[in-house]
C-alpha angles and dihedrals in degrees: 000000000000114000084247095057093052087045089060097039087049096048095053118112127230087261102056087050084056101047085046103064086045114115110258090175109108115250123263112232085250094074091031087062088036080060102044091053086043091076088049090055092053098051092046093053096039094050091053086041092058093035083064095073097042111101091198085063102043107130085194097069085096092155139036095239085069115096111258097204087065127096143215097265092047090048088066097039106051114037098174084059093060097042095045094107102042106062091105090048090052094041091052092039097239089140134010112260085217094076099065094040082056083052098053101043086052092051084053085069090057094064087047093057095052080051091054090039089056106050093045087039079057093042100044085078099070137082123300100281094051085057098050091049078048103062099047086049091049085040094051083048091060092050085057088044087051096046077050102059094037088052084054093047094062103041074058088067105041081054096055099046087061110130101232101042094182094066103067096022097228112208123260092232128355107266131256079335076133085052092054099030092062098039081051086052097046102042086054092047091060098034076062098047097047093049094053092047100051108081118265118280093254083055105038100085124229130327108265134141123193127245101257088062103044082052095058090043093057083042099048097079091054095048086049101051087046083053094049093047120024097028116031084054085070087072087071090066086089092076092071086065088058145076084226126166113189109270089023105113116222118269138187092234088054097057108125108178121215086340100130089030087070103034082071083075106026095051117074100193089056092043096062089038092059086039089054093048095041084051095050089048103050097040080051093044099052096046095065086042084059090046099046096106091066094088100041091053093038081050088056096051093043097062091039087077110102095199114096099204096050096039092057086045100057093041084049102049097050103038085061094068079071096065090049114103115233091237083060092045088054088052087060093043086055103049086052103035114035136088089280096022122123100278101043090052087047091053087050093051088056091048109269117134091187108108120188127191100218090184096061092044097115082199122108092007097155094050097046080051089051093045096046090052095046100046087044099043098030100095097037083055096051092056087071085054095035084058092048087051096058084054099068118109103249089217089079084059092048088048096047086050085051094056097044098266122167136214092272092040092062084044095055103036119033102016098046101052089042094055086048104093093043086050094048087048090056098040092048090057082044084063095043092056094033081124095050108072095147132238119238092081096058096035087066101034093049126106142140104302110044114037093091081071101029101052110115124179102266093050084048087060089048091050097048098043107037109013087048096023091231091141101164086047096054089043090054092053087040086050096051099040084056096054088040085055088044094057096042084045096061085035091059085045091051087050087050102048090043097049094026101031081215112106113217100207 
C-alpha cells in the first residue's frame, strides 16, 4: 500500500468509516416492501405497548372483584393489588385461588413481551441485519404475548366454573382479549414476512445504525418519561366535566358540562378562596423573583475565593440543603423554633420564662417561606451561575488587569454582564411559573394558624382535591392555573425575543 493511501486511510474520521461501510447499492423491492411493513410493525407494537398501561383496555379484569383502575401491566407487577377483593371468596372456597395466579403470572408475560417490543422496535433502525434480528425479537415477544392472552383466557374459565358466581361477579366475556389478540397476530405476520424478506444473515451486510437514529434512541427515554409524566396526566382533565367522587368510575349519566368551570365565579365562597390563594402565590412568587439575583451574586463571591478548600466546602455546604427533604427541613424548624425548641430553652437558661412557639406565629409568613427556600435552595441555584463563570474567556480578565482594573471592577464589569443572559433566561421562565410555587414547603410548615396566609395555589388544589375530596373542582382550577402558565410562558418568550432578540423556548 502506497504512503498516500495510508495518509488518507489514517486521516478519515469515525464517521467516514461508518458511512463507508454503509450500503451504496440500490435496494431490491424486497426490502423496499421489508421496510415498508417495518413501520407497520412499529405502530402495532407500540400501540399494544401503550394499551398495557391503560386500565379501560385491560383483558385481565375477568371478574368484577378485580380493581378496575388497574392495568395490564399492573396486573403482572403487584399480586396482592389484584387479589385484594377476593380473600373472602378464597377463604370460603367460592373460587380457586390458582386461577388468578394463573392471571397474574400471564399478565407477567405481558411485561416480557413490551421488553421484547422494545428491543426489536430499537433494533429495527438499524441496517438490514438489525432488522432482521428485529423482526425475530419482536417475533419471540408476540409468542409471550400469545401464551398471555391464552393464560388469560383460561383463568377466564376457572373463573367462570366458581360455584357462587355472584360473589365475585365473572365477565361475560374477557374484554377487548379480540383487540389484543389481533394486534398479537398481525404484528407476527408481518414480523414473518419481514424476516423472510430481508437477505439472509450471511447477505445482509454488517450491524450499523446511522446517527439520526442513534440520536432519537438516546433521546427516546427522555421523550417517554415527558410523556409519563407532563403529558398522560392531561388525560385527568376529564374529571372537571364530571360529577366525579374518588373510586366512583365516569358515566354518561354523571356528565356535568362546564358545571364546576362556572361555580369558580358563582360561588362566593369559592371566589374569595381562589382570591386569598392567588394573593399568597404571587406575593411568594415575587418575592423569589425579587430575590433572584442572591444566587447569581452569591455565585460571583464564591468563585472570587481563592482558596480551593474553602471554596469546595462552602459549595458544598450550602448546595446539600437542596437534597434535604422539606419534611426534614421542618424537623430542624421545629427543634429550633418551637416551645422546647433550642432557643426557648436557651431564653429560659438566661432567665427568660417567656416561651414562644415561632412556628405558630401566623406573622411574616411570606418572608420565613422566603427565607426557608432560600437558605435551603441557595446553594443548588448558584451551581447554573458558577458554570457560566468558568465560561468566560479569561482574556477579559487579563484586559481589565491591563487597564488597572480591581477586584470589583472585574466583578462589575466583566462578570456581571456576562452572567446577564443566563440570569434573564432564568428570570423570564421565573415569570412563566410565577403561579407554580410548589407545594411540599407550605404543606409542612402549615397549622392552624397560618394557612390563611400560607396557602399557595398549588396547596389550595391539594386541599380541595384530596383533603375535601372535590376532585373536578381542583382539576378546574388545575386546569385553568396550567393554560394561565402557558400564556405567561409564550409571553416571557415574546419579551425576550423583543429586548434580547434571543427566544427561550
Amino acid at each position: 500500500m502506497s504512503d498516500s493511501v495510508t495518509t488518507a486511510l489514517s486521516e478519515r474520521s469515525p464517521d467516514d468509516i461508518g458511512r463507508s461501510r454503509k450500503r451504496v447499492v440500490p435496494k431490491t423491492p424486497a426490502e423496499k416492501t421489508a421496510d415498508i411493513l417495518l413501520w407497520g410493525v412499529r405502530i402495532l407494537l407500540i400501540a399494544e405497548i401503550v394499551l398495557l398501561f391503560f386500565p379501560s383496555f385491560n383483558p385481565a379484569r375477568i371478574c368484577e372483584k378485580i380493581n378496575k383502575n388497574m392495568s395490564l401491566f399492573t396486573c403482572g407487577i403487584a399480586y396482592d393489588t389484584l387479589v385484594s377483593n377476593l380473600g373472602r371468596a378464597f377463604t370460603k372456597g367460592w373460587v380457586e385461588e390458582s386461577a388468578f395466579k394463573l392471571l397474574f403470572g400471564s399478565s407477567m408475560l405481558s411485561i416480557v413481551a413490551a421488553l421484547f417490543y422494545a428491543v426489536g422496535g430499537c433494533m429495527s433502525l438499524g441496517s438490514n441485519k438489525m432488522k432482521k434480528i428485529a423482526a425475530a425479537v419482536t417475533g419471540a415477544g408476540t409468542l409471550f404475548m400469545m401464551g398471555c392472552l391464552f393464560g388469560i383466557k383460561n383463568a377466564f374459565e376457572q373463573v367462570s366454573l366458581t360455584e357462587r358466581p355472584e360473589k365475585i361477579g365473572p365477565a361475560a366475556s374477557i374484554p377487548y382479549f379480540g383487540l389484543f389478540l389481533v394486534i398479537t397476530i398481525a404484528l407476527l405476520a408481518l414480523c414473518i414476512a419481514v424476516f423472510f424478506l430481508l437477505p439472509s444473515f450471511r447477505n445482509a451486510g454488517e450491524m450499523y445504525m446511522e446517527d439520526k437514529y442513534k440520536l432519537f434512541l438516546m433521546m427516546l427515554p427522555i421523550i417517554v418519561l415527558s410523556f409519563l409524566f407532563a403529558y398522560l396526566p392531561l388525560f385527568g382533565w376529564r374529571y372537571a366535566f364530571y360529577d366525579y367522587k374518588a373510586g366512583d368510575t365516569l358515566s354518561p349519566d354523571k356528565f356535568v358540562g362546564f358545571k364546576w368551570f362556572t361555580q369558580l365565579f358563582q360561588n362566593a365562597a369559592t371566589k374569595k378562596d381562589i382570591l386569598r390563594v392567588i394573593k399568597n402565590t404571587l406575593a411568594m412568587s415575587g418575592l423569589g423573583i425579587l430575590t433572584s439575583w442572591v444566587p447569581m451574586i452569591f455565585a460571583i463571591f464564591l468563585s472570587e475565593i481563592k482558596n480551593n478548600t474553602f471554596r469546595r466546602f462552602v459549595q458544598t455546604f450550602t448546595t446539600i440543603p437542596n437534597f434535604i427533604s422539606w419534611v426534614l427541613v421542618y424537623a430542624i424548624a421545629l427543634a429550633i423554633f418551637s416551645t422546647d425548641g433550642f432557643i426557648n430553652t436557651f431564653l429560659k437558661s438566661i432567665g427568660n420564662p417567656v416561651t414562644t412557639n415561632y412556628l405558630m406565629d401566623s406573622s411574616h409568613m411570606w418572608l420565613k417561606m422566603l427565607a426557608w427556600g432560600m437558605w435551603k435552595g441557595l446553594g443548588w441555584s448558584a451551581i447554573i451561575y458558577i458554570a457560566s463563570i468558568s465560561g468566560i474567556d479569561q482574556s477579559l480578565f487579563e484586559a481589565a488587569t491591563v487597564d488597572g482594573a480591581g477586584r470589583f471592577q472585574k466583578m462589575w464589569y466583566v462578570t456581571i454582564p456576562s452572567l446577564i443572559p443566563t440570569y434573564m433566561v432564568l428570570l423570564l421562565m421565573s415569570v412563566a411559573n410565577i403561579l407554580t410555587n410548589g407545594m411540599d414547603q407550605y404543606l409542612v410548615f402549615s397549622n392552624a394558624k397560618n394557612a390563611a396566609s400560607i396557602e399557595v395555589l398549588d396547596l389550595y388544589v391539594y386541599n380541595l382535591g384530596i383533603g375535601s375530596g372535590l376532585i373536578p373542582l381542583s382539576t378546574v382550577i388545575g386546569m385553568v392555573k396550567s393554560l394561565i402558565s402557558v400564556i405567561l410562558l409564550f409571553s416571557a418568550n415574546g419579551i425576550s425575543k423583543a429586548v434580547r432578540g434571543e427566544s427561550i423556548v
